[in-house]
KOLVORO-452290 format. One line per 4 residues: for each residue x negated, y, z of C-alpha. Coordinates in pm, 1 decimal. Layout:
KOLVORO-452290
X:Y:Z; ...
end
This chain:
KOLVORO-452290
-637.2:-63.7:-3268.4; -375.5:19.5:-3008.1; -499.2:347.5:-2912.3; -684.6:629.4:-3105.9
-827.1:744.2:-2742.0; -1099.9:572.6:-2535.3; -823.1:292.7:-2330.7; -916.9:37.1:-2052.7
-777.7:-107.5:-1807.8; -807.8:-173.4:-1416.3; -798.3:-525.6:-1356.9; -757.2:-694.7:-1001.3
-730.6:-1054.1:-1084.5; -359.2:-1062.2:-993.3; -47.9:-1109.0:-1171.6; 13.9:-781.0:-1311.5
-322.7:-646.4:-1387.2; -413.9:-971.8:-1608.3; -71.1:-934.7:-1784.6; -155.7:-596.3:-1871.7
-537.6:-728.1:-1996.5; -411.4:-1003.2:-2180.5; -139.7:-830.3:-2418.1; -415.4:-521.6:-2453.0
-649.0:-807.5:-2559.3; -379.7:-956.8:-2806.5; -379.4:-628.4:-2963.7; -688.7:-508.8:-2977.3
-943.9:-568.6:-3289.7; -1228.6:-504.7:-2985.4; -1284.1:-669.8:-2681.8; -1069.5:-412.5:-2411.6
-1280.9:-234.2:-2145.7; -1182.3:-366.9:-1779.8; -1326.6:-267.8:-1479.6; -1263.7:-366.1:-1126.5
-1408.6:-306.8:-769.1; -1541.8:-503.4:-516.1; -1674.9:-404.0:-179.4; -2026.7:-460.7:-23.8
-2132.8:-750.2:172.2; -1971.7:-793.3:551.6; -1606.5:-704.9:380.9; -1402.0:-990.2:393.4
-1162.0:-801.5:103.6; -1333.8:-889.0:-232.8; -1098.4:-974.1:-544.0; -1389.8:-990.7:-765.0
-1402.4:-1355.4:-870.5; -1051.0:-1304.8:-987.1; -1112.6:-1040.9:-1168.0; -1431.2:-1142.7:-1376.1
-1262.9:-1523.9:-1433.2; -981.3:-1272.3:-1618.5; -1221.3:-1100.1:-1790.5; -1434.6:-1413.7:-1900.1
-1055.3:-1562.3:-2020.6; -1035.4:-1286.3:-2250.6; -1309.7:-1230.7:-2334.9; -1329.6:-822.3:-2236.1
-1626.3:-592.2:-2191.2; -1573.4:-571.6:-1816.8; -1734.7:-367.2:-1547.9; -1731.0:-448.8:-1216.9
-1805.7:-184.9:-975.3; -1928.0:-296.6:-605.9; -1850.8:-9.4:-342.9; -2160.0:170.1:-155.0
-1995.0:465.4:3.0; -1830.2:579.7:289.2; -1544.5:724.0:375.4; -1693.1:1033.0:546.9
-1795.1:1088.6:197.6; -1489.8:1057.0:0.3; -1178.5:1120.5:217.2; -1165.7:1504.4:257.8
-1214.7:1555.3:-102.2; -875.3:1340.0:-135.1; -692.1:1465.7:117.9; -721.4:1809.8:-37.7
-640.4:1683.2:-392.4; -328.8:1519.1:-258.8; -217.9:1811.2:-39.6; 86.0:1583.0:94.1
57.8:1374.3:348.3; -33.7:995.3:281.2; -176.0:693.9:460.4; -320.4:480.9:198.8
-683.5:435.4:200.7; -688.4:298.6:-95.0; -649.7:619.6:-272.0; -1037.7:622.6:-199.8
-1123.3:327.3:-405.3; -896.1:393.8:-703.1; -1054.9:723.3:-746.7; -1381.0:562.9:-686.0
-1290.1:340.6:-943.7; -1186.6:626.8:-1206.1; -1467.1:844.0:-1166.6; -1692.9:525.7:-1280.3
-1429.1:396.9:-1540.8; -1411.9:795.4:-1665.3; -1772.1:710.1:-1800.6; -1673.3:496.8:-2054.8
-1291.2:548.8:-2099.4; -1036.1:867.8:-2064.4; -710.6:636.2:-2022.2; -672.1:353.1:-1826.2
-406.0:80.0:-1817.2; -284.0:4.4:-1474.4; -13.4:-246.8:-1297.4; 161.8:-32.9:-1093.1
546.4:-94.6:-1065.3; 525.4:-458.3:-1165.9; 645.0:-528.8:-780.1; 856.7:-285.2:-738.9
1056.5:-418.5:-1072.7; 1040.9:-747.4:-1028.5; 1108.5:-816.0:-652.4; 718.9:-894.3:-592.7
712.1:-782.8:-196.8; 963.4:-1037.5:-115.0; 766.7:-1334.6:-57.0; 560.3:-1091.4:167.0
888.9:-973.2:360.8; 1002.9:-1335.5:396.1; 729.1:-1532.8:530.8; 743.2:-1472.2:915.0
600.8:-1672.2:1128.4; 848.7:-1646.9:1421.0; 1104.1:-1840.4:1336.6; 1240.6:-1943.6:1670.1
1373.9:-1585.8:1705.6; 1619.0:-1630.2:1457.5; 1801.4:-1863.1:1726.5; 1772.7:-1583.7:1993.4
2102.2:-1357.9:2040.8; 2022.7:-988.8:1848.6; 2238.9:-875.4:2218.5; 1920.8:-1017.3:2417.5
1667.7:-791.0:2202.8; 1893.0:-512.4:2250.4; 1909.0:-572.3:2616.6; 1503.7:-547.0:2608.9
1491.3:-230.5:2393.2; 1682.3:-27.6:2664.5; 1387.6:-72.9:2848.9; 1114.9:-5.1:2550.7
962.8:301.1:2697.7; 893.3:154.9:3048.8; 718.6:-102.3:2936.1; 348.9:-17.7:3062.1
147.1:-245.8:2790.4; 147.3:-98.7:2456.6; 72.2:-434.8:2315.8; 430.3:-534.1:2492.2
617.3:-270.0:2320.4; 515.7:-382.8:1990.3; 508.0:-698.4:2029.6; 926.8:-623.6:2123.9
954.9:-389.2:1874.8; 836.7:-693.8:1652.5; 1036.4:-943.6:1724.5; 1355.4:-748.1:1734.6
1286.3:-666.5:1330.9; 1216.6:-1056.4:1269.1; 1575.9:-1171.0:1344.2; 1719.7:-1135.9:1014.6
1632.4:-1142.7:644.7; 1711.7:-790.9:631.6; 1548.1:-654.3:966.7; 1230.2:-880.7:768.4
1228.7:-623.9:491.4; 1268.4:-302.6:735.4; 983.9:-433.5:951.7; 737.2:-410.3:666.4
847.2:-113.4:528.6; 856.1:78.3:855.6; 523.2:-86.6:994.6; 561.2:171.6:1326.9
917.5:150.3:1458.0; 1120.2:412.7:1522.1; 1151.6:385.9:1865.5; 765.1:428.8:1853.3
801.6:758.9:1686.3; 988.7:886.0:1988.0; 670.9:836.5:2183.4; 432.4:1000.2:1970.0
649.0:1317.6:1890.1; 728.0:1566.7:2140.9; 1050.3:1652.5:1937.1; 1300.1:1388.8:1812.7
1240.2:1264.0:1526.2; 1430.6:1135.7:1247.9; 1550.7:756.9:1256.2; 1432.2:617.3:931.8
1602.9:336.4:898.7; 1915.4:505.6:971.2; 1829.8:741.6:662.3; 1743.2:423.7:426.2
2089.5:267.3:577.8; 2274.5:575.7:411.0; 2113.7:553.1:90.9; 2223.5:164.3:36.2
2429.8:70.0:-246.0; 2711.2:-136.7:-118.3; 2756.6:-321.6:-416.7; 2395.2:-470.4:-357.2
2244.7:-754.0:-192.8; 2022.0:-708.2:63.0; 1716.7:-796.6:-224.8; 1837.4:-505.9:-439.4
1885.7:-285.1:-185.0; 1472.3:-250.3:-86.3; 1371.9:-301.6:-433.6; 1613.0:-26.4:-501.5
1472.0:153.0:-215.0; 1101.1:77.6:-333.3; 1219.4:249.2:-702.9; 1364.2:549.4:-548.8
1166.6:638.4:-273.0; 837.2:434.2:-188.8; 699.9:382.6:-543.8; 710.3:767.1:-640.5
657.1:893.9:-276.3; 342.9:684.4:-225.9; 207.0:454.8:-478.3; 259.9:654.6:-794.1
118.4:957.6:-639.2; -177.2:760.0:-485.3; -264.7:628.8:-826.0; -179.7:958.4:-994.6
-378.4:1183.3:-779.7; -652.3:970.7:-719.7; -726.1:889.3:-1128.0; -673.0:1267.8:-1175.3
-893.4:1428.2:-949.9; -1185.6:1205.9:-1155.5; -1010.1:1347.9:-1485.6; -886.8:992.3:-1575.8
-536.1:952.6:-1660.3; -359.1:626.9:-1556.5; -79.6:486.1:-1750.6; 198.9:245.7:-1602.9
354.4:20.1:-1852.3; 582.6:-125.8:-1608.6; 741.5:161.6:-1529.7; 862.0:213.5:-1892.0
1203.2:334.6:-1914.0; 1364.2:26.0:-2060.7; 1155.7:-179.0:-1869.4; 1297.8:-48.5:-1542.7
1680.8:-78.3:-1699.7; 1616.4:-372.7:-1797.0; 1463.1:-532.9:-1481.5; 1759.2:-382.5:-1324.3
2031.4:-597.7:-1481.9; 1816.7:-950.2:-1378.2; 2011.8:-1158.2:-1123.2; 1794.2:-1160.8:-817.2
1740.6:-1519.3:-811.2; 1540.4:-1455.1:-1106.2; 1337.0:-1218.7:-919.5; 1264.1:-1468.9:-597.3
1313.6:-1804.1:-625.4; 1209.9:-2041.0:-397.4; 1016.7:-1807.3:-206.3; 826.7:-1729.2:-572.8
776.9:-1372.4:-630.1; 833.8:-1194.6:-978.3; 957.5:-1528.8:-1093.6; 1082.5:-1409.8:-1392.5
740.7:-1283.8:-1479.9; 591.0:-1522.5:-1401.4; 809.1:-1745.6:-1658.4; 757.5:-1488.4:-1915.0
387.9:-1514.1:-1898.8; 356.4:-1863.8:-1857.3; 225.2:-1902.4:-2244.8; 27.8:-1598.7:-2198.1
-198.4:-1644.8:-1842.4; -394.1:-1926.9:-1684.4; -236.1:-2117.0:-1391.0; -488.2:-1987.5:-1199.9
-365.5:-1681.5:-1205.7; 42.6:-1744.4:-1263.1; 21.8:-1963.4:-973.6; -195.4:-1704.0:-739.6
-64.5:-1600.0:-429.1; 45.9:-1147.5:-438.4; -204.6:-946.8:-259.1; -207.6:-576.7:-207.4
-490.2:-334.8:-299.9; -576.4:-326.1:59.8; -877.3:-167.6:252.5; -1123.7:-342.7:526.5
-970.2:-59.2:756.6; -1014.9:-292.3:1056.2; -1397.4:-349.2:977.9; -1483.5:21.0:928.4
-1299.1:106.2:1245.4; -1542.5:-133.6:1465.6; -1824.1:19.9:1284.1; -1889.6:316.1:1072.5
-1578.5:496.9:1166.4; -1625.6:403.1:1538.0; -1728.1:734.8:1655.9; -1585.0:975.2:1379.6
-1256.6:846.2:1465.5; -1248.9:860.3:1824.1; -1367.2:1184.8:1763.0; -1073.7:1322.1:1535.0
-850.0:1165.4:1751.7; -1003.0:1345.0:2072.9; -899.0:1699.9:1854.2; -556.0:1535.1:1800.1
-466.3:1531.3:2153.5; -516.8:1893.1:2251.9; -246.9:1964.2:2013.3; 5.8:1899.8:2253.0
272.3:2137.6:2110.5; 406.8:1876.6:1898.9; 211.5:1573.3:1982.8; 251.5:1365.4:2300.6
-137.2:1350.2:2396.8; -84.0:1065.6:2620.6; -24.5:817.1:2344.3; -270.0:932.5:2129.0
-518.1:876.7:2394.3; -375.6:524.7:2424.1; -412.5:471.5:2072.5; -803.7:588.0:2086.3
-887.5:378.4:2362.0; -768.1:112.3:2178.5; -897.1:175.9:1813.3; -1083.2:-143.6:1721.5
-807.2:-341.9:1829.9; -679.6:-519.5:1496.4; -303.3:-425.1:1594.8; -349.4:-33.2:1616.9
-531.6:-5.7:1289.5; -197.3:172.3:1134.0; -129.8:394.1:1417.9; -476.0:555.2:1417.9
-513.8:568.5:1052.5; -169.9:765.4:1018.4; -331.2:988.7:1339.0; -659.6:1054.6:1186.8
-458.1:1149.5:840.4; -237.0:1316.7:1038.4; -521.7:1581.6:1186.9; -759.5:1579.9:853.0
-472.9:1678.0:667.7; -365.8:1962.3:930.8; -724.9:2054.6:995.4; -724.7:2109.7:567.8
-397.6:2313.0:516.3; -276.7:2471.1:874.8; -673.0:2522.3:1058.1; -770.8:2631.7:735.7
-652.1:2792.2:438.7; -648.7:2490.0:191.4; -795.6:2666.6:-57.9; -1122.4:2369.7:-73.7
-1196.2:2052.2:105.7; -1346.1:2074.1:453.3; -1645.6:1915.1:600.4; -1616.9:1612.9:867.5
end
């Protein structure tokens, strides 16, 4: 056996996931317990085919769990668990999927890191559809920006803001990291706040190409800030520990000596993973496009978080001693509109999380 505890695995149906699956499965005298989650009907975000053609391949006693709850129900409980600030909804549905993996396992396999190793946002980062802006002179978008704050449409400003982060490989990369510019920032704060990508700028290796330089970023800062908390935090408040073999020491040092064109090639993410696995996975899967854990955040804010969120934002504005109250207004007027979704999930995170630890002593979650 290769583990004296109760082991599964989460599986996804991507890349990393099914790696993870199929060398448990090579190793295992017993079929390996999977379990993945899909999301009710009216979600357009449902991996689950993927997932149970994996577990069919390998034959593993597999568990797929279909989502029926809200999050009304689940997010305060998180928020207080996590007692930092995040935006990632999808903390809900990884510790929805613990507490119903904790049933049956007490340590599960995940493939966390894989991307951040390998190079796998990059094919992400690089596909942009504008690609007549390239040919536009950066002076002409910085012409335009001197004039970002007067421009009356919202939609206009980001649209700008947009653009000016599409006219280089590297501006690519910031633009998907950042996802609300700075210059944005300036309007929601009543103080001034930090420039972020000034503060990434500083902490950029010279000797690296731009490639190494985010996926260095993503190791240092974004994996442990954000997705290895998320996945810690989430598994642990079910009592279900998560394990990362990707993130193995000599895993990382190793990854880190690859040339990058063995990390993208041809627009291929994780190539060289993809290579190494080639013996091991079906094409199905090798030759599967990346997608993120992501949430139907757009469909729950046209419908069960309608309301609720235009009323947490309405509390946001009256705290006008740090928050400009006329943008946040903007933003709630505007809530079902696909391109806000990030702006009023980091505002309604933003207020839960104060209403938790600064309206209230923090000491248990409160009620919504």
């Amino acid at each position: 056996m290769i583990s004296d505890v109760p082991l599964g695995a989460f599986l996804s149906g991507g890349l990393d996931s099914s790696s993870i699956v199929a060398l448990m499965s090579r190793y295992s005298e017993k079929p390996i317990k999977t379990f993945s989650l899909g999301f009710k009907d009216g979600v357009a975000i449902d991996e689950t085919k993927y997932s149970k053609f994996i577990a069919d391949y390998f034959n593993t006693d597999h568990t797929e769990i279909i989502v029926d709850t809200s999050f009304k129900n689940e997010i305060m409980n998180l928020i207080w668990h996590f007692d930092d600030l995040i935006n990632d909804l999808a903390m809900i549905w990884v510790n929805f999927l613990a507490r119903n993996a904790k049933e049956r396992v007490t340590v599960a396999l995940t493939g966390d890191g894989a991307d951040e190793v390998f190079g796998g946002y990059f094919s992400d980062y690089m596909v942009n559809r504008y690609h007549f802006l390239n040919y536009i002179p950066k002076l002409t978008y910085k012409s335009l920006m001197k004039f970002y704050k007067y421009i009356p449409s919202q939609k206009a400003r980001i649209a700008l803001a947009y653009f000016k982060m599409s006219d280089s490989e590297e501006n690519i990369c910031f633009r998907s990291i950042l996802q609300v510019p700075d210059e944005e920032k300036s309007e929601i704060l009543k103080f001034k706040p930090q420039n972020v990508r000034k503060a990434m700028k500083e902490r950029f290796i010279k000797e690296l190409d731009y490639i190494n330089q985010f996926i260095n970023w993503d190791l240092s800062y974004q994996l442990p800030n954000l997705y290895n908390m998320k996945t810690d935090k989430s598994t642990m408040a079910a009592s279900l520990e998560a394990r990362v073999p990707f993130l193995d020491k000599e895993i990382v040092e190793w990854a880190a000596t690859i040339p990058t064109h063995m990390k993208l090639k041809n627009n291929i993410e994780k190539y060289i993973l993809r290579l190494a696995l080639k013996d091991v996975l079906p094409k199905e899967i090798l030759k599967r496009k990346k997608y993120g854990f992501g949430t139907p955040a757009n469909y729950w804010l046209k419908n069960e978080l309608k309301e609720l969120s235009g009323e947490i934002l309405e509390k946001l504005e009256k705290r006008k001693a740090f928050i400009n109250s006329h943008y946040v207004k903007k933003v709630r007027k505007n809530r079902t509109n696909g391109i806000y979704v990030n702006r009023v999930l980091n505002l309604i995170m933003f207020e839960l999380w104060y209403e938790t630890f600064f309206d209230n002593n923090g000491f248990k979650p409160i009620k919504i």
